[in-house]
NUTORTOR-961880 format. One record per residue: residue in one letter; residue number from 0; x, y, z of N, C-alpha, C in turn. Coordinates in pm, whole numbers, plus 50000, padded with zeros to 5 digits. Layout:
// NUTORTOR-961880
 resn resi  n_xx  n_yy  n_zz ca_xx ca_yy ca_zz  c_xx  c_yy  c_zz
    a  NUM     X     Y     Z     X     Y     Z     X     Y     Z
...
***
This chain:
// NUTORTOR-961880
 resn resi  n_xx  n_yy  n_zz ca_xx ca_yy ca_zz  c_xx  c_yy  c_zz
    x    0 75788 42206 45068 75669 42119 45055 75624 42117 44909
    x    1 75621 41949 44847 75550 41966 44702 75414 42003 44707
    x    2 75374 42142 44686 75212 42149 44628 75171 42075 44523
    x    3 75223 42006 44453 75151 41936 44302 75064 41816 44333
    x    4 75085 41742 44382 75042 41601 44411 74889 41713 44502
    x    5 74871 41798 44593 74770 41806 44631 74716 41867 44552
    x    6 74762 41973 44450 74713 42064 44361 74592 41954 44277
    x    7 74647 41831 44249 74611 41765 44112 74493 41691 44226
    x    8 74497 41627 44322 74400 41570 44409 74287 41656 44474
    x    9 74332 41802 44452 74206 41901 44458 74147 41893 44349
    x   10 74191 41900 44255 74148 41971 44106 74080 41866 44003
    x   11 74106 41714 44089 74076 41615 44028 73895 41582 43999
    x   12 73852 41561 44143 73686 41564 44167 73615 41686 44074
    x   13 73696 41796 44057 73657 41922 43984 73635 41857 43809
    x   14 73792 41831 43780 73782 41794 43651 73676 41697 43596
    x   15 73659 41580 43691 73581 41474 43650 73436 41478 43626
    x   16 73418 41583 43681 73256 41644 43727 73258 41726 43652
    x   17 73352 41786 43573 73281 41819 43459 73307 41778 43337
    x   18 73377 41672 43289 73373 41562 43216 73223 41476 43184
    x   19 73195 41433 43316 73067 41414 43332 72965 41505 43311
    x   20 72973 41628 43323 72870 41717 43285 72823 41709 43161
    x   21 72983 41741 43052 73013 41734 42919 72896 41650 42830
    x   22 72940 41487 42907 72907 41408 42855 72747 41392 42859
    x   23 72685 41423 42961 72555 41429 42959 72477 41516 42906
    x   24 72524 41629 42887 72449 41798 42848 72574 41797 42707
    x   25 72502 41668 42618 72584 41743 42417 72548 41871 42380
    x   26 72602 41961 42319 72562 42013 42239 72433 41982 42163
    x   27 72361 42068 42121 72223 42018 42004 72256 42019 41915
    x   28 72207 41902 41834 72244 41908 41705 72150 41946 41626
    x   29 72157 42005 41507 72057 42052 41408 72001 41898 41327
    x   30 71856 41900 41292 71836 41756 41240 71817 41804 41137
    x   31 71932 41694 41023 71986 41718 40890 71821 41728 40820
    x   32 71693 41649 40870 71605 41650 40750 71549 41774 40811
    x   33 71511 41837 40933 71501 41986 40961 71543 42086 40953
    x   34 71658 42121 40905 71741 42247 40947 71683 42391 41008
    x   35 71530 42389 40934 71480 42533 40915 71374 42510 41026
    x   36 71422 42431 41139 71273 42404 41255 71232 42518 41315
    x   37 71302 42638 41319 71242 42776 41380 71163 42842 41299
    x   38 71228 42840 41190 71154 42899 41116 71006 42820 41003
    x   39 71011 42715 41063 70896 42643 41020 70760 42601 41136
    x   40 70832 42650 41232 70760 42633 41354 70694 42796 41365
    x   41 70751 42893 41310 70693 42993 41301 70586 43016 41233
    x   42 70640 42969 41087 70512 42937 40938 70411 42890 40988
    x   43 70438 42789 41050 70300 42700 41114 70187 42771 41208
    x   44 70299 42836 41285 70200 42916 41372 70121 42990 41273
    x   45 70176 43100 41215 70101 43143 41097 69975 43105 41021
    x   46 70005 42978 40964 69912 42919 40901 69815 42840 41053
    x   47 69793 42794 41103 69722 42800 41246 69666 42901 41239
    x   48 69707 43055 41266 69632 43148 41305 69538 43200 41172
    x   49 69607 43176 41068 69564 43207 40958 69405 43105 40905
    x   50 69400 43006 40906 69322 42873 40952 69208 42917 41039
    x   51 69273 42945 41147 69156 42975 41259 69087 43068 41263
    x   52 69147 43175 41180 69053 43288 41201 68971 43299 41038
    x   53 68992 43256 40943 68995 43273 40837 68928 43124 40793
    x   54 69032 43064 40745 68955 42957 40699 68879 42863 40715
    x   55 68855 42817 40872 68803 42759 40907 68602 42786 40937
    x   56 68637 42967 40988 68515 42973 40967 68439 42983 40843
    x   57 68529 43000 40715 68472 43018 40515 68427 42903 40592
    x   58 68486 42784 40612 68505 42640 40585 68306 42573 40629
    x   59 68314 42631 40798 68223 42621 40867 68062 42614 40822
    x   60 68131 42814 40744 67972 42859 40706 67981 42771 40570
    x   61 68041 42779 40478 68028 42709 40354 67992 42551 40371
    x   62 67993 42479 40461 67931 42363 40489 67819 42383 40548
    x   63 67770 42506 40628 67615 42540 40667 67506 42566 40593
    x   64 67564 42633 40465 67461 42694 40358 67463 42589 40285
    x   65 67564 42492 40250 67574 42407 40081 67486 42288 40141
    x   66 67397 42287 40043 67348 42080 40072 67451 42005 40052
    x   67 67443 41895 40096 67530 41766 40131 67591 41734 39969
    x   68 67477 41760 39842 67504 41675 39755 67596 41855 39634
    x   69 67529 41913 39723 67608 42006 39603 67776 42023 39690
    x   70 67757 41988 39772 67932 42021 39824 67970 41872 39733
    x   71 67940 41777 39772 67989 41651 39701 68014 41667 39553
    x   72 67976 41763 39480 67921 41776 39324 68069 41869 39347
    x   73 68106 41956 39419 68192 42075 39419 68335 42010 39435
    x   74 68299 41866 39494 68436 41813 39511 68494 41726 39440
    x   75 68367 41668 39386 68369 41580 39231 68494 41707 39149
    x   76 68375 41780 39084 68457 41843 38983 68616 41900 39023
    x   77 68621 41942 39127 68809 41994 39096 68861 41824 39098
    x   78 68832 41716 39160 68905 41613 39171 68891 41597 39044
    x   79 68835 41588 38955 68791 41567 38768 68909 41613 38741
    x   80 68933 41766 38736 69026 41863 38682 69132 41830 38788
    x   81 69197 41755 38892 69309 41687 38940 69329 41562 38847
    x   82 69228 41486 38794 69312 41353 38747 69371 41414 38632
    x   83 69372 41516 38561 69407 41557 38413 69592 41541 38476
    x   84 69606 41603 38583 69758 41579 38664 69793 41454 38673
    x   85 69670 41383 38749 69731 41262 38781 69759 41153 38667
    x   86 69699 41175 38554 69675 41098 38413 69822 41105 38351
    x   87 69871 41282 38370 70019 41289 38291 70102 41232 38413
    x   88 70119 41259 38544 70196 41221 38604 70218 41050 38598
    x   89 70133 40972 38569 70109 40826 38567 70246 40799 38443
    x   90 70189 40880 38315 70314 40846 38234 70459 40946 38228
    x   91 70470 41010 38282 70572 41035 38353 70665 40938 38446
    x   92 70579 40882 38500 70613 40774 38595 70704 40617 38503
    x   93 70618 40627 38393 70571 40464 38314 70473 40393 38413
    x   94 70400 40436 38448 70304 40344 38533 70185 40325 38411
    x   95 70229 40247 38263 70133 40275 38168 69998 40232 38192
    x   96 69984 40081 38249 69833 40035 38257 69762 40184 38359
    x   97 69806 40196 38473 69740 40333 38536 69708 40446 38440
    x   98 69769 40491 38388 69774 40641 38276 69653 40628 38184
    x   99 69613 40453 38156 69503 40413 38076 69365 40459 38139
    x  100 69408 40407 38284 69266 40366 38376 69227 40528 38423
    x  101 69352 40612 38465 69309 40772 38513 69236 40833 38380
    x  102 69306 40825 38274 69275 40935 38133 69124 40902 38134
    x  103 69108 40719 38101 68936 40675 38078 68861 40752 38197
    x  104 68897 40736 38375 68870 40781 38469 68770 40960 38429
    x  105 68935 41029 38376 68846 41169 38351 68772 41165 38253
    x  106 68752 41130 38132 68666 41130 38016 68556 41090 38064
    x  107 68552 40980 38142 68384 40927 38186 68306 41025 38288
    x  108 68401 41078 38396 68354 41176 38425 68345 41310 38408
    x  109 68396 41328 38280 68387 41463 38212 68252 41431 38104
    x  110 68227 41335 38054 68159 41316 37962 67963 41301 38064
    x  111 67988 41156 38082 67876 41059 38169 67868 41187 38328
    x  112 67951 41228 38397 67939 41275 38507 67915 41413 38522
    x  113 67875 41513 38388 67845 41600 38349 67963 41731 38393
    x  114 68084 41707 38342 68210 41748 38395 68249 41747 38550
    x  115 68185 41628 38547 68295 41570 38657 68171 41604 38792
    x  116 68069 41670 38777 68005 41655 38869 67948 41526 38935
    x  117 67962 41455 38923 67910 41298 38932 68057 41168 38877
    x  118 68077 41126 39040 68198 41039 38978 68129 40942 38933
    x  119 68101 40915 38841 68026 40779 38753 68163 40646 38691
    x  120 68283 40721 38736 68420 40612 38701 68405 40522 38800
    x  121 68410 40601 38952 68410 40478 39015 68290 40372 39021
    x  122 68202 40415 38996 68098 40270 38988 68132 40196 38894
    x  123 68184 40264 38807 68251 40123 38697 68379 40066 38717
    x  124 68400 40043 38830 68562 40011 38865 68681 40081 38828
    x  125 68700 40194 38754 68805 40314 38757 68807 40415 38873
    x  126 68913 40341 39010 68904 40404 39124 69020 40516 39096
    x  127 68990 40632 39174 69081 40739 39226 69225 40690 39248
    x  128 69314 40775 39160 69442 40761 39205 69511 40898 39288
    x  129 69627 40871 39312 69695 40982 39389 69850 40994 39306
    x  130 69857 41100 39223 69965 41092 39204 70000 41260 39177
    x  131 70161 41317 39198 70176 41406 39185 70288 41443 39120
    x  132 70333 41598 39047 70459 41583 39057 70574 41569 39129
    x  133 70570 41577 39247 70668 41564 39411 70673 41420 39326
    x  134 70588 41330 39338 70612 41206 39344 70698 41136 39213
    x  135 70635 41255 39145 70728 41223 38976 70849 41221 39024
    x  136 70945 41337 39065 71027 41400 39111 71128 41274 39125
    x  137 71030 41236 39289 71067 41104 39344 71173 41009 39276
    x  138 71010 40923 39176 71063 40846 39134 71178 40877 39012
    x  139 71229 41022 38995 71297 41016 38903 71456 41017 38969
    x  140 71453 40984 39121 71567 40994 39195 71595 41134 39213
    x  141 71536 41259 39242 71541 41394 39285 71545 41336 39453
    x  142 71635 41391 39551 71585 41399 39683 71486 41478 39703
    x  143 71441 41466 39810 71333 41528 39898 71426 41697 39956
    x  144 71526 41686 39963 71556 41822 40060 71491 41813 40208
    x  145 71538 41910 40242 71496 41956 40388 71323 41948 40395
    x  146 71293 41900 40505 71131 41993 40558 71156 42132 40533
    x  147 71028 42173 40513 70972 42293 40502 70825 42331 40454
    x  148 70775 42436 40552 70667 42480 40625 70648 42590 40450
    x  149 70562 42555 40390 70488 42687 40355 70389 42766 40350
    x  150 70342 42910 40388 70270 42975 40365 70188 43009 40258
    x  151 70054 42958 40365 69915 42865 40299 69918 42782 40307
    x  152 70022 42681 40203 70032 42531 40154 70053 42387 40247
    x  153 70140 42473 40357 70179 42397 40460 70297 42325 40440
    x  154 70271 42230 40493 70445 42058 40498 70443 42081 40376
    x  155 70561 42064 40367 70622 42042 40174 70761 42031 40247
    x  156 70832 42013 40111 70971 42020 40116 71050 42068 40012
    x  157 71201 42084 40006 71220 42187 39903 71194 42067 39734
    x  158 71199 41969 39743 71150 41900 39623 70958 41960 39608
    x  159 70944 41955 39714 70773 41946 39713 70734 42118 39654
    x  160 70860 42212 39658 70807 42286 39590 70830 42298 39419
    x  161 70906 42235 39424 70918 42223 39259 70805 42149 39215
    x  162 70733 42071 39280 70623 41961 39266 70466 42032 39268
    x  163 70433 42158 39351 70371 42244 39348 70373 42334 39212
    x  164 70493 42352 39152 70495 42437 39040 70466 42355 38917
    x  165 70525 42207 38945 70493 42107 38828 70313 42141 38809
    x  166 70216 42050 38936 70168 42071 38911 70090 42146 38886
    x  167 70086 42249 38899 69973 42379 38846 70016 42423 38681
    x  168 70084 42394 38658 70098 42378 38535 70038 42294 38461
    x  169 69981 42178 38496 69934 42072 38488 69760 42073 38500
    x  170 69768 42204 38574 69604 42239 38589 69530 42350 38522
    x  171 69422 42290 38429 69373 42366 38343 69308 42529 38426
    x  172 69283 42496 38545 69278 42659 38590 69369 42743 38635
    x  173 69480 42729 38637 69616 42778 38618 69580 42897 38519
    x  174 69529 42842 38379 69544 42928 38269 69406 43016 38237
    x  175 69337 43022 38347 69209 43076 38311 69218 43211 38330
    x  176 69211 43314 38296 69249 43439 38305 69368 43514 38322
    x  177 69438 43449 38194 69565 43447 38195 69669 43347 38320
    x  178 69637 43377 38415 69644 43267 38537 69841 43294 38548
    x  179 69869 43139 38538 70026 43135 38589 70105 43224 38484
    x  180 70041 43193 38335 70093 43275 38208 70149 43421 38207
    x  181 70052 43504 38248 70051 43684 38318 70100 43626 38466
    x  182 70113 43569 38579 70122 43591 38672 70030 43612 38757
    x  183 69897 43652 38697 69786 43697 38831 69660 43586 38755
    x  184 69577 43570 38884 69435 43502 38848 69378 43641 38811
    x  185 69266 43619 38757 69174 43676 38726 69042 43675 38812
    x  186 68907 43710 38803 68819 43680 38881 68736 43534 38911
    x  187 68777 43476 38772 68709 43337 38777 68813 43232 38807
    x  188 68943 43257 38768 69089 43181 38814 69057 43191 38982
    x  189 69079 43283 38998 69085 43312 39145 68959 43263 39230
    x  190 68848 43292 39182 68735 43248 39262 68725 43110 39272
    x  191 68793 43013 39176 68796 42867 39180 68893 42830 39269
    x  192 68988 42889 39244 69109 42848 39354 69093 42860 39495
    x  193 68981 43001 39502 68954 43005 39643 68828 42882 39701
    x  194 68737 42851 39610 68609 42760 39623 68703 42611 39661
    x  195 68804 42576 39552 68857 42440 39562 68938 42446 39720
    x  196 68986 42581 39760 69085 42566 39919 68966 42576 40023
    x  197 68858 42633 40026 68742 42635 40122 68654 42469 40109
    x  198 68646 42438 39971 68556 42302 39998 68689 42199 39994
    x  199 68768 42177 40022 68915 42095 40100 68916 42133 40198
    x  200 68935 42209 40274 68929 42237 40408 68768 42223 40476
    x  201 68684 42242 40417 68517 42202 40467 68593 42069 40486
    x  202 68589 41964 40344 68607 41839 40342 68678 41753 40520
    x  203 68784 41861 40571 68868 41765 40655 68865 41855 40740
    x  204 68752 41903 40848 68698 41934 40932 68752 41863 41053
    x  205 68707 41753 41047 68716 41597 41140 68817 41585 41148
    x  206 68908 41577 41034 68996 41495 41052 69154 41612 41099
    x  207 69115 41765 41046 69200 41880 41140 69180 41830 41297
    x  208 68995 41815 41328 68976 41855 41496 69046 41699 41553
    x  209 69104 41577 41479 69130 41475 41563 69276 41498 41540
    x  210 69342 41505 41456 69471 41584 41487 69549 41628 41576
    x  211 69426 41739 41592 69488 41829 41699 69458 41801 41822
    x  212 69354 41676 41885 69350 41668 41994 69459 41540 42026
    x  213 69485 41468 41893 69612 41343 41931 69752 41420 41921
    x  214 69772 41540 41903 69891 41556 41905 69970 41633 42054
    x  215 70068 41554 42090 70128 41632 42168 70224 41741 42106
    x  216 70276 41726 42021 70348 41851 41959 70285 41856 41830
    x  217 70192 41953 41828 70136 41957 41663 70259 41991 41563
    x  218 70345 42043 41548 70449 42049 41486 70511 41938 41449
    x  219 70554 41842 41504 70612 41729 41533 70483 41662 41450
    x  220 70375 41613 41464 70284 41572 41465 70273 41566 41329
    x  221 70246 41719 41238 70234 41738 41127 70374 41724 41040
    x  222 70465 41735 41082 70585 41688 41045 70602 41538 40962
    x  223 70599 41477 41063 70571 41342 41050 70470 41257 41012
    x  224 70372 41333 40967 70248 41294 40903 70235 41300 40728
    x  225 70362 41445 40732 70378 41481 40577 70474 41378 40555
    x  226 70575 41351 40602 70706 41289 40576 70660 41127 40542
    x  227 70575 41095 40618 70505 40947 40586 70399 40902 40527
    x  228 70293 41024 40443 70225 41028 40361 70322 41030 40254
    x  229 70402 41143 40212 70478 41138 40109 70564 40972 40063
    x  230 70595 40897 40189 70677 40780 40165 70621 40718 40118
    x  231 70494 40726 40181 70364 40594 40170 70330 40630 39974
    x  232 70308 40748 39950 70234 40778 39807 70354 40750 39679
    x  233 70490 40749 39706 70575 40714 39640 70602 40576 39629
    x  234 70594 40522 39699 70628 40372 39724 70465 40308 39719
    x  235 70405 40330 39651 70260 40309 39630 70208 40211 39755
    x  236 70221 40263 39880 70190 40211 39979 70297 40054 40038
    x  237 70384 40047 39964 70450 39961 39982 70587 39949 40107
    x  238 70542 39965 40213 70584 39983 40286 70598 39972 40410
    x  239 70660 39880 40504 70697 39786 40585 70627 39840 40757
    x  240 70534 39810 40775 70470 39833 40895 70488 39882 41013
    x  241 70630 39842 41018 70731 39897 41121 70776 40035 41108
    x  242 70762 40065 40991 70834 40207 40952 70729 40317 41046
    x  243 70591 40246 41055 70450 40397 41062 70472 40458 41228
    x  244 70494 40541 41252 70507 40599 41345 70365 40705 41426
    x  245 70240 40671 41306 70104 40718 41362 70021 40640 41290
    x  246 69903 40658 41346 69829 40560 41305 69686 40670 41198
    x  247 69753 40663 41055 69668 40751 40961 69644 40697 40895
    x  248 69534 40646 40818 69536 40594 40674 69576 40735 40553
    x  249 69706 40716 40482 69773 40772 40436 69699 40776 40325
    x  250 69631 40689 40283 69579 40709 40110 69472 40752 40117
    x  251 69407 40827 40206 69292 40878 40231 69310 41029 40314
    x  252 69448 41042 40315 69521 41189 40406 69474 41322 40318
    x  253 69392 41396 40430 69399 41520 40311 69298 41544 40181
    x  254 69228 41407 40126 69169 41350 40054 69011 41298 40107
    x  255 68990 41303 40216 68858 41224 40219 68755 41331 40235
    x  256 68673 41289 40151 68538 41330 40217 68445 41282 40337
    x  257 68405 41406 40426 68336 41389 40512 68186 41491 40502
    x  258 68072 41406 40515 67976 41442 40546 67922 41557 40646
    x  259 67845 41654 40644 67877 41733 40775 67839 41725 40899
    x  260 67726 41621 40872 67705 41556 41004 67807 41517 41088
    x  261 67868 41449 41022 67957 41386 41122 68082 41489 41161
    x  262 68103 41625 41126 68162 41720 41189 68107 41747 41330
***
């Protein structure tokens, strides 16, 4: 008796079924702009817990004690001492008419706004720009690299940390007590750095707590929030409607002031 012909008509329904298995259950693939998703999903947690227990309440009480107009005065001035970045980054760029409008921008409010406590540029039509070195980077054809999560800083990427080092170099409190120069802040380096990360985080109170209640995967969420702010700020908002995958005003991400009432 040939066993083969039944061997292969047993073994057949077997094979096919798991052909079909194959095909439905791929392998995972690693996503080329993620690679490091465990370990950025970890960072995050981190900075979350770090946030919640820590910064949020500086954030809380420091919007309880400050009047409305001296937090506003607190946010004036580091944004003052940001356009000095955004002024070189402009010609870095060649974005010359801009580089004109930021430089006048800080002088008026270093001068008229009593260092910058009082934006007195924008009432004269010299509005706020956004520019960084990441974005220099950018436009100088550097890729972006992988996502990646850093501690403290958050979304960045491995361009975005070279863009972090650009700019603080770029920032006159960098060098205040020896600062990036020696390696360590000093007491007044440091106490600014900590005032400018507590009144930024006061600032976006609101806009952390709506975040986190629209996100189904905060990871995911913040992911894709950095990845399309960054597109949006390079491409000076120029950018095709179809692409937005949340609904943020990007040129105001991270950046706005909010009143504390409305926390």
């Amino acid at each position: 008796m040939n066993l083969k012909p039944m061997v292969i008509r047993l073994a057949m329904p077997v094979l096919l079924s798991s052909v079909v298995g194959c095909a439905s259950a791929p392998a995972a693939r690693i996503d080329e702009s993620d690679p490091w998703e465990g370990f950025n999903r970890n960072m995050q947690v981190f900075n979350d817990n770090l946030d919640e227990y820590a910064m949020k309440p500086l954030a809380k009480g420091y919007q309880w004690i400050t009047p409305s107009f001296v937090d506003r005065g607190v946010t004036n001035f580091f944004s003052n001492i940001n356009d000095i970045g955004v002024t070189i980054n402009d010609l870095f760029q060649f974005k010359l008419a801009q580089t004109g409008s930021d430089g006048a921008r800080f002088l008026v409010n270093t001068v008229a706004g009593i260092g910058g406590l009082f934006d007195v540029a924008t009432e004269i039509d010299l509005p706020k720009h956004n520019e960084d070195f990441d974005q220099t980077l950018a436009v100088w054809g550097v890729p972006s690299g992988p996502y990646l999560v850093l501690p403290l800083f958050g979304p960045s990427s491995v361009r975005g940390v070279f863009g972090l080092v650009g700019d603080a170099a770029m920032n006159p409190i960098s060098y205040i007590d020896g600062g990036i120069v020696s390696g360590t802040y000093g007491a007044i380096g440091g106490g600014l750095f900590v005032l400018n990360a507590v009144d930024t985080r006061a600032d976006n109170l609101s806009t952390a707590r709506i975040a986190t209640e629209a996100a189904v995967d905060r990871y995911e969420f913040f992911k894709n929030a950095y990845i399309q702010q960054r597109e949006y700020l390079i491409l000076d908002g120029n950018v095709p409607e179809n692409d937005w995958d949340l609904d943020v005003d990007f040129n105001n991400f991270n950046n706005e002031y909010v009143e504390p009432d409305e926390i």
